[in-house]
C-alpha positions, 0 to 999 in steps of 0.5 A: 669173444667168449659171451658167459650165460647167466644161471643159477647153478654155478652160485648153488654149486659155489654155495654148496662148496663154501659150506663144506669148507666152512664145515672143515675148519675148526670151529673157534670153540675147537680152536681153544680146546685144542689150546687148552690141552695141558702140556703137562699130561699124566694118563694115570688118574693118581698122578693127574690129580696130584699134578692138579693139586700141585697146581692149584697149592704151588706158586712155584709149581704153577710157574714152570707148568707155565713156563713149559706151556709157553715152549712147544714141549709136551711133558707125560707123567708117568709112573714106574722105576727109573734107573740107578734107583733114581725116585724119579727121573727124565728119560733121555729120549725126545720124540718129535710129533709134528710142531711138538717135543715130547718128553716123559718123566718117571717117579716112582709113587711110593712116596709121600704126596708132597715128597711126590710132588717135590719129584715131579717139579723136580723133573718138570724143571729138568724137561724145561732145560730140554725144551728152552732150547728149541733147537733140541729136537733129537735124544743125542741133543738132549743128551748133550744138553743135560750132559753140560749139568754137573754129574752127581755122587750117583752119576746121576746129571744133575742142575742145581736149578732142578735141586731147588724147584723140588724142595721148593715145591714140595716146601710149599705142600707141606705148608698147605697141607699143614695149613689144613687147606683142602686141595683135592676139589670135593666129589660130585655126586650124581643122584640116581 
C-alpha cells in the first residue's frame, strides 16, 4: 500500500502552475478586441476613412459590412490599378490564414468620394458572393463561382446584385452630402 506524505509544496507548485496558465489566456477584454477587428480593412488612411464614413452615412453599405462580418472572410482595400481599365475590381485570388478567407478589392481613387464609395460597396458585394459559400477556399473555386456571373461588354464578370449595391450606395452619399451632414467626426486636438 503507497501511503501520500502531506506537505506544502505540491499545492505551491500546483498554484504557481495555475497562474501561469491563467496569465496565457486572453483575457475577456482580449477576447473582444480580437472580435472587434473589422473585417473590412484598408491599411491606407485615405480609403479607412472613406470605409468609415461609408459606414456611418449608408444603410446599404452598413448591411453588407455586416453581412461580410458574419462570414469568415476578411476583405483589405486596397488602392491601385486593376485590369482591363476597370475603376475597381476583386482580385481573383483567395488566401487562406488560418479559419479566415482573405480577399482584396483594388479601386483606383481618382474619383469622387461618392463615385469611390459606390466602387468599393460595388466590390464588397462582389467578395460577399465569394464568401457566401464557405466551401470557396481556393482562387480556381473563386473563380468558377464568379465565372457563373454574366460576362459584361468588357469581358469583365459582372452580377447584376453588385450593379445595384454600387449605385445604391453611392445614391445614399450624394443624398448625405447634399444634406450638408458632416460625415468625417471632427479632429481632436491635443494642447500642448
Amino acid at each position: 500500500m503507497v501511503q501520500w506524505i502531506r506537505t506544502r509544496r505540491p499545492v505551491r507548485a500546483s498554484r504557481a502552475a495555475l497562474i501561469v496558465v491563467a496569465s496565457l489566456l486572453p483575457s475577456a477584454a482580449q477576447a473582444q478586441n480580437i472580435q472587434a477587428m473589422p473585417r473590412v480593412r484598408s491599411g491606407e488612411t485615405m480609403i479607412a476613412q472613406l470605409i468609415g464614413d461609408a459606414h456611418a452615412a449608408s444603410v446599404t453599405f452598413r448591411g453588407l459590412v455586416a453581412a461580410i462580418d458574419a462570414t469568415n472572410g476578411i476583405v483589405y482595400v486596397e488602392s491601385g490599378q486593376c485590369r482591363h481599365r476597370a475603376r475597381a475590381c476583386l482580385v481573383h485570388s483567395i488566401q487562406v490564414a488560418g479559419p479566415h478567407r482573405i480577399l482584396r478589392v483594388i479601386v483606383n481613387t481618382r474619383r469622387d468620394r461618392e463615385g469611390l464609395t459606390g466602387a468599393i460597396g460595388h466590390e464588397l458585394q462582389h467578395a460577399m458572393e465569394v464568401l457566401s459559400e464557405p466551401g470557396i477556399t481556393t482562387s480556381q473555386g473563386m473563380f468558377f463561382r464568379l465565372f457563373g456571373m454574366s460576362m459584361g461588354i468588357t469581358g469583365q464578370l459582372e452580377s447584376k446584385e453588385a450593379v445595384e449595391v454600387g449605385i445604391q450606395i453611392e445614391n445614399e452619399m450624394r443624398t448625405t452630402t447634399r444634406a450638408g451632414v458632416r460625415i468625417t467626426p471632427p479632429t481632436i486636438r491635443v494642447p500642448r
